[in-house]
C-alpha positions in Angstrom: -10.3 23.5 0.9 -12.6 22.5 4.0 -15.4 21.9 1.4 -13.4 19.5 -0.8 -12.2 17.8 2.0 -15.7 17.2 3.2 -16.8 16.2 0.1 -14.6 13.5 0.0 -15.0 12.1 3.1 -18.7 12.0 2.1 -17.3 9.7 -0.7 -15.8 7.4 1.8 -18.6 7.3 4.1 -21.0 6.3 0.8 -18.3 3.8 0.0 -17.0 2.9 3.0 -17.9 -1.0 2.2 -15.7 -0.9 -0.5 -12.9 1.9 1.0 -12.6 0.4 4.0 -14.6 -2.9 5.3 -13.5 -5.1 2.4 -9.7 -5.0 2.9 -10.3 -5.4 6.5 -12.0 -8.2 5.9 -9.2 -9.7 3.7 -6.7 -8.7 6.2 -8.8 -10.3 8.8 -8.7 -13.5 7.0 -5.2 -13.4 6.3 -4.5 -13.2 9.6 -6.2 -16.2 10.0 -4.7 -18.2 7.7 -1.3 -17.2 9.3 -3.1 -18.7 12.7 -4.0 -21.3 11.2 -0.7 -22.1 9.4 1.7 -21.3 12.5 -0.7 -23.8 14.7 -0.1 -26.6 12.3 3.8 -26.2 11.7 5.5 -28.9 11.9 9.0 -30.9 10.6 8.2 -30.4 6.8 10.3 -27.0 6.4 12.7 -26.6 3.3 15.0 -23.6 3.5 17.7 -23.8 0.9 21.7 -23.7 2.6 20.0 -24.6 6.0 21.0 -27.6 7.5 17.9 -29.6 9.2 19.0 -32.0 11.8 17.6 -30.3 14.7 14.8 -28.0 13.1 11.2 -29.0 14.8 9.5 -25.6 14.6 9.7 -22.0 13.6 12.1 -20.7 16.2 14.6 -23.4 15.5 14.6 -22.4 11.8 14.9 -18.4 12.9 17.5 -19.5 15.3 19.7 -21.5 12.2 18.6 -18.2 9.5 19.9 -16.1 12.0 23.1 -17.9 12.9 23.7 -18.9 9.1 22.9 -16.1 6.9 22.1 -12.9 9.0 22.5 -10.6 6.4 19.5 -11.7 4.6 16.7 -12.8 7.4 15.6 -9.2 8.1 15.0 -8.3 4.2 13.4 -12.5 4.0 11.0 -11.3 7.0 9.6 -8.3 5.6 9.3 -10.3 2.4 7.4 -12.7 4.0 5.4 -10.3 5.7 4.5 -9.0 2.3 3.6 -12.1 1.0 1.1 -12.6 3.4 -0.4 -9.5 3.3 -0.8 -9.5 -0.7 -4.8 -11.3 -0.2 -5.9 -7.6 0.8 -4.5 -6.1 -2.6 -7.3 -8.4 -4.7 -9.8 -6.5 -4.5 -8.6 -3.1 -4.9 -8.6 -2.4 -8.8 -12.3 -3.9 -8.6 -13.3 -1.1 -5.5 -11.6 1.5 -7.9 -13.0 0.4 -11.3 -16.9 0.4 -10.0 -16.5 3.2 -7.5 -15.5 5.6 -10.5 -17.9 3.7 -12.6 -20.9 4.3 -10.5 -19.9 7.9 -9.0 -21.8 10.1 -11.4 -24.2 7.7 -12.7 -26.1 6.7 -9.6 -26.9 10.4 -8.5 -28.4 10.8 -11.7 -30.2 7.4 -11.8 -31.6 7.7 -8.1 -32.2 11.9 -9.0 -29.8 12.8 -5.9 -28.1 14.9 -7.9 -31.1 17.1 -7.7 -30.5 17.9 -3.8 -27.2 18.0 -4.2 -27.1 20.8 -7.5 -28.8 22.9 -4.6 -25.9 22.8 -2.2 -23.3 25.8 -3.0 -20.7 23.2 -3.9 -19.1 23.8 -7.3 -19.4 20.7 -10.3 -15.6 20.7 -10.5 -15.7 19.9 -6.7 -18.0 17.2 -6.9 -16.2 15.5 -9.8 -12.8 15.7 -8.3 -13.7 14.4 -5.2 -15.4 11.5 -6.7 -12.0 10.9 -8.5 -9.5 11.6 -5.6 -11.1 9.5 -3.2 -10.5 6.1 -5.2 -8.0 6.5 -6.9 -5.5 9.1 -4.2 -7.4 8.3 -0.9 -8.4 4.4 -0.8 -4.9 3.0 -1.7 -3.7 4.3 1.4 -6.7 3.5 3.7 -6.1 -0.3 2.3 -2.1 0.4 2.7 -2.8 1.0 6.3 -5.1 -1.8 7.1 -2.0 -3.9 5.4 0.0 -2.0 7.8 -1.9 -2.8 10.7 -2.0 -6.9 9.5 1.3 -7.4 9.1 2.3 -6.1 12.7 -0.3 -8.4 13.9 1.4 -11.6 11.8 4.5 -9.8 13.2 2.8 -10.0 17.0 1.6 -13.4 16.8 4.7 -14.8 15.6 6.8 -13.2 18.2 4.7 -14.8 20.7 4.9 -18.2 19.0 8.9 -17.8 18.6 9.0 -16.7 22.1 7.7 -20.0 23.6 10.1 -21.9 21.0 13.2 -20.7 22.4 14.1 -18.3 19.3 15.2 -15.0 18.5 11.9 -12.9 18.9 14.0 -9.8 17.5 14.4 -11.4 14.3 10.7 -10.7 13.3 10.6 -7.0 14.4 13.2 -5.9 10.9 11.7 -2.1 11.5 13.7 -0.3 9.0 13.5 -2.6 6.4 9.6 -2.2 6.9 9.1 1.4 7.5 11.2 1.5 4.2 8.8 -0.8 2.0 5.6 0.8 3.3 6.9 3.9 1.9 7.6 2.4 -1.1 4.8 0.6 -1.2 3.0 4.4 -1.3 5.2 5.9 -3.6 5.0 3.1 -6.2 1.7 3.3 -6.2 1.1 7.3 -6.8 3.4 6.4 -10.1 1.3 3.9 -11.2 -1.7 6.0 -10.6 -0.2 8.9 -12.7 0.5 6.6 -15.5 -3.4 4.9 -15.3 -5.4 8.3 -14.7 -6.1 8.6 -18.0 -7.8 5.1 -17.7 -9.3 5.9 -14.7 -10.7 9.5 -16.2 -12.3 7.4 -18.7 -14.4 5.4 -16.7 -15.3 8.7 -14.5 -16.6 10.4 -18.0 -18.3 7.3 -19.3 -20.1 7.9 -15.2 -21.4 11.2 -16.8 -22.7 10.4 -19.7 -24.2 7.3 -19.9 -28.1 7.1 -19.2 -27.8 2.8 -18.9 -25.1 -0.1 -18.3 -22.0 2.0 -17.6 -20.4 -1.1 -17.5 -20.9 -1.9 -21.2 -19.8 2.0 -22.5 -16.5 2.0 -20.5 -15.0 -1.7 -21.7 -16.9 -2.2 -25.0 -16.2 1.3 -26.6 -12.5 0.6 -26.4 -13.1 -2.6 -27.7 -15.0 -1.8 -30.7 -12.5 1.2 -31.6 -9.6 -1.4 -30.8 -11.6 -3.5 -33.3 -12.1 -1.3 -35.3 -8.4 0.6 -36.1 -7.0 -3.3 -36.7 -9.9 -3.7 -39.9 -9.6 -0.4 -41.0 -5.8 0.9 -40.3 -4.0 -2.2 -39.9 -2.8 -0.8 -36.7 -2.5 -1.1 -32.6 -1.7 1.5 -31.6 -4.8 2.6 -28.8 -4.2 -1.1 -27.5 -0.7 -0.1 -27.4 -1.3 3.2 -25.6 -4.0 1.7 -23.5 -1.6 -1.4 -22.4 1.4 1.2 -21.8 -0.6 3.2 -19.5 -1.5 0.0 -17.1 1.3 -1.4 -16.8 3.6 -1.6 -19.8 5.2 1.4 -19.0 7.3 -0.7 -16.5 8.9 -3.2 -19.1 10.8 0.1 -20.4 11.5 1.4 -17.2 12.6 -1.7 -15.7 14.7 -2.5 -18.3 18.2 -2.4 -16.9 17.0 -4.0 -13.7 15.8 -7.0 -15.5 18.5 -7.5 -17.8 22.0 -6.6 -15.7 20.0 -6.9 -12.1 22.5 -9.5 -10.1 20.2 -10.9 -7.4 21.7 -13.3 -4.0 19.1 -13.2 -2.3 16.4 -11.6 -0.4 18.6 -8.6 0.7 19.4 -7.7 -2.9 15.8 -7.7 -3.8 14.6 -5.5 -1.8 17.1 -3.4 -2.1 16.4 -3.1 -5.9 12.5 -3.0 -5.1 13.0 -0.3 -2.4 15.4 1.5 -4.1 16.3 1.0 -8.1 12.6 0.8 -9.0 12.0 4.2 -7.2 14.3 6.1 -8.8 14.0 4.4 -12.2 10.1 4.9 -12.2 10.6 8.8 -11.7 13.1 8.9 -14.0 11.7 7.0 -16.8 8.1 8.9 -16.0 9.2 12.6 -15.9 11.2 12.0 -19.2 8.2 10.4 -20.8 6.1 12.3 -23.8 3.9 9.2 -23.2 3.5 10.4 -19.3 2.3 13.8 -19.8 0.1 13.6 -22.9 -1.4 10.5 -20.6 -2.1 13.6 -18.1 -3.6 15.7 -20.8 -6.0 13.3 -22.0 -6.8 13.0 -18.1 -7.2 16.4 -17.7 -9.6 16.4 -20.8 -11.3 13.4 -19.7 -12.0 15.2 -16.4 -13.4 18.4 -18.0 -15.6 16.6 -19.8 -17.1 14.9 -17.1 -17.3 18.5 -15.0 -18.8 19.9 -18.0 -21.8 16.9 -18.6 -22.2 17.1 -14.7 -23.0 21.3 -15.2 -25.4 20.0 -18.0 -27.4 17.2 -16.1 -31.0 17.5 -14.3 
């Protein structure tokens, strides 16, 4: 266990540009923005079922929220908080996509591989830790620098509210927060179950290929996507590759999106914290599409283990 865990921090430390400095640098800028936002606020604020006469600044609109619809600001601030946060997310799926992409395929371009055959770490190691530290370990490092950006909108806001006369409090909605950075985590777990197979992919195209990785992991499901429509007639691997990024949700999500009754920002986050959870394990752990996505996974990842064993 100690080895596999130092294996993968090796894989952070070698990515650590991607894992780690990128979405702090997107969370750095968003805080910015918010800086830059909160010093220019002025008289041109539009909340819907707030009256306006008096509102000059952010605290006055807390203070009329507050006094108006309490109910709903705590769930409308973490929301918000959300919102803002949302520029760190961009370039995850591109830090996933080329770290799996490039994780077996450099070592054997550059010959590393060589020194690192002669350590007594096992192939199956090697390959697992190359797949559990983008795809199970760098969500969460990003998760936390989100973490870490919205308490600092949080802070600055507070202190701007503060010198406006409002109700500081109102920006500190703790539970509602704790609640959707768990979510936040959970969601994403689910949604990396149901895209491992995806992900597998581009780790066992990282074995094999000798040149342009890049070209072997998009165009080969292109030309056999291609291919089935001139031949069969049929869809079906776009189907099962669309399901398994993110169509799986339009089934699960069904009843949500159809009889979902929504007043406001309590009610969605409510559903988002709560329906979608229990829906998404639901729908997952009774889907044959679910665990035969896990079996081609599991497949994928052999075969990249096993053309790892076989490379010099």
């Amino acid at each position: 266990m100690k080895t596999f865990v130092a294996l993968v921090k090796r894989e952070f430390l070698d990515g650590k540009n991607g894992y780690f400095r990128t979405p702090l640098i997107l969370a750095g800028l968003t805080v910015a923005m918010v800086v830059l936002s909160v010093a220019g606020f002025g008289t041109v604020i539009h909340i819907e079922d707030i009256q306006l006469d008096d509102v000059h600044n952010l605290g006055d609109v807390l203070t009329r929220a507050v006094a108006q619809k309490p109910e709903h600001v705590p769930a409308g601030i973490a929301l918000a908080y959300w919102g803002m946060s949302t520029m760190t997310w961009i370039a995850f799926p591109f830090v996933v996509f080329f770290s799996l992409l490039s994780s077996l395929y450099e070592e054997r371009r550059d010959r590393s591989i060589l020194f690192w055959k002669s350590m007594p770490v096992a192939d199956w190691q090697e390959v697992l830790a190359k797949l559990v530290m983008p795809v199970f370990v760098a969500p969460f490092i990003f998760l936390g620098i989100v973490i870490a950006a919205q308490l600092a909108i949080a802070l600055l806001l507070s202190l701007v509210v503060m010198f406006q006369g409002g109700p500081v409090l109102a920006l500190w909605p703790l539970g509602f927060m704790f609640k959707g950075w768990f979510s936040m985590g959970f969601q994403y777990l689910i949604m990396a179950l149901w895209a491992l197979p995806l992900f597998a992919w581009v780790l066992l195209v990282s074995a094999y290929a000798n040149r342009m990785p890049f070209l072997w992991a998009v165009l080969t499901p292109i030309v056999l996507i291609v291919g089935e429509d001139l031949v069969l007639g049929t869809h079906r691997l776009a189907g099962w590759i669309g399901e398994h990024m993110a169509g799986w949700q339009r089934d699960a999500y069904h009843d949500i999106s159809v009889n979902g009754h929504i007043e406001g920002p309590r009610d969605l986050y409510q559903i988002a914290i709560g329906h979608l959870q229990w829906d998404a394990i639901s729908y997952s752990f009774t889907s044959l599409h679910f665990w035969l996505g896990l079996v081609v996974a599991a497949g994928f990842i052999w075969g990249a283990i096993e053309l790892r064993k076989r490379a010099v």
